[in-house]
N, C-alpha and C positions, 0 to 999 in steps of 0.2 A: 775241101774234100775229106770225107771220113774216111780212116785206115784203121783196120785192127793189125795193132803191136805183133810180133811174134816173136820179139824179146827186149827185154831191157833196154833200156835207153836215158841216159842222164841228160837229164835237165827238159824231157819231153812226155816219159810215160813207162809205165811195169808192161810184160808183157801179157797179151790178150784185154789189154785196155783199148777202148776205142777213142780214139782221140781226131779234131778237128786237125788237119796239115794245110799248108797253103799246097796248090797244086802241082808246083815247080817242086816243092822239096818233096813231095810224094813221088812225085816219076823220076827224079834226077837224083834221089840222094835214097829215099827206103824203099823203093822198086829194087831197082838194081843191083843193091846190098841183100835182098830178101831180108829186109826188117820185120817188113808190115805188109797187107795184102789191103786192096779195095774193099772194104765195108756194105758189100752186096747182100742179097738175099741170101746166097748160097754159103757164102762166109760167116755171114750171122747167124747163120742156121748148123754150120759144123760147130760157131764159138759157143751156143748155148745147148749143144749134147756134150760137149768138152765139160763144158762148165755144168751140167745137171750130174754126170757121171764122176767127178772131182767131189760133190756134194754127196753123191751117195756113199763114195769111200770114205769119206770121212766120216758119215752116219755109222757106216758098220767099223770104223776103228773105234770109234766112242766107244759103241757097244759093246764090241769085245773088252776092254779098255773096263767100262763097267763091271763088267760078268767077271775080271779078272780083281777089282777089288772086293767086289763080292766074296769071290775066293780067297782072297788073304785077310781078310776079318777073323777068317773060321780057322785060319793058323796061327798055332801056336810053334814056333823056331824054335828048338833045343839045341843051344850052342853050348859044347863041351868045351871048356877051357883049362889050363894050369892055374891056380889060384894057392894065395897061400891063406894062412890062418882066419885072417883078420877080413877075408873077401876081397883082398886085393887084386886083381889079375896080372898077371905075368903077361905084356904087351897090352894087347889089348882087343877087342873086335872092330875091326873094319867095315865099311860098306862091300868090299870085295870079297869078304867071309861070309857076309848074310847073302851076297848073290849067289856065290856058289854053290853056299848052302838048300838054299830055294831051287836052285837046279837038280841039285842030287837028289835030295830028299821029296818033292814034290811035281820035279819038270816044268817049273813057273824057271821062264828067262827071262830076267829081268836084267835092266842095264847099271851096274852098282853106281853110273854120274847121277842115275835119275834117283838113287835112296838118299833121301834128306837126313844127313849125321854128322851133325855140327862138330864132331868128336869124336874118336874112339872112344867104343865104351867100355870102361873100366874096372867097373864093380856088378858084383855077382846077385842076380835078381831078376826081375820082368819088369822090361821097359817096352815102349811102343814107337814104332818110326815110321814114318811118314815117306811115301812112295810114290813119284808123279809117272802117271802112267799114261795120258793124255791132255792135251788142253782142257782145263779145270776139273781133271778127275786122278782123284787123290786114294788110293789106298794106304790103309794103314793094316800093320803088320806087328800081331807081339809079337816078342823075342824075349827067352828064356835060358838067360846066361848060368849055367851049370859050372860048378868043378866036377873036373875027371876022376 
């Protein structure tokens, strides 16, 4: 008998998978749990507007997601820092300095796990960091370390 999953299940299936059950373990074990439902017309027909509308959000996340690296190409971050003579910085900048910064300054929310910064960075200059902002869509972001 065909069943669509309606959630997780180890060692049989992900949820809204359709999967072959022998008939006993469909009616006696994922009926009566509400795991999985009968694999009808009616069923197949709500799983592939589930699944066509899952695909659209995720179209218009990319997008946005785009439009938003887009936008941080064209930014240039001026981060004021304490530094001494020799360009040293006193600490140093954070991923959670450039978030915030990016929030104050331009109203880009960005999540500072998602800024790739191998380091603090610690010398005064124009570096570029690297921003995952969707699945396989990458902005990148100068940044322009200042003393105050």
């Amino acid at each position: 008998m065909k069943v669509i999953l309606k959630a997780d299940i180890k060692g049989v299936g992900k949820k809204d998978q359709i999967i072959n059950a022998s008939d006993g373990y469909a009616r006696n074990f994922l009926f009566p749990k509400n795991l999985a439902v009968e694999a009808n017309a009616g069923n197949l027909a709500k799983l592939k507007d589930k699944q066509d509308s899952k695909a659209f959000q995720k179209s218009q996340e990319k997008e946005e997601a785009l439009k938003l690296a887009d936008k941080l190409t064209k930014i240039l971050l001026k981060v004021p820092v304490k530094a001494g003579e020799n360009g040293k910085i006193f600490g140093g900048v954070s991923a959670k300095e450039i978030a915030e910064l990016l929030d104050k300054n331009y109203s880009i929310k960005v999540d500072k796990k998602k800024i790739e910064l191998k380091d603090t960075i610690k010398q005064l200059g124009e570096k570029t960091v690297s921003i995952k902002l969707y699945e396989g869509v990458i902005g990148n972001l100068k940044i322009d370390v200042i003393s105050k």
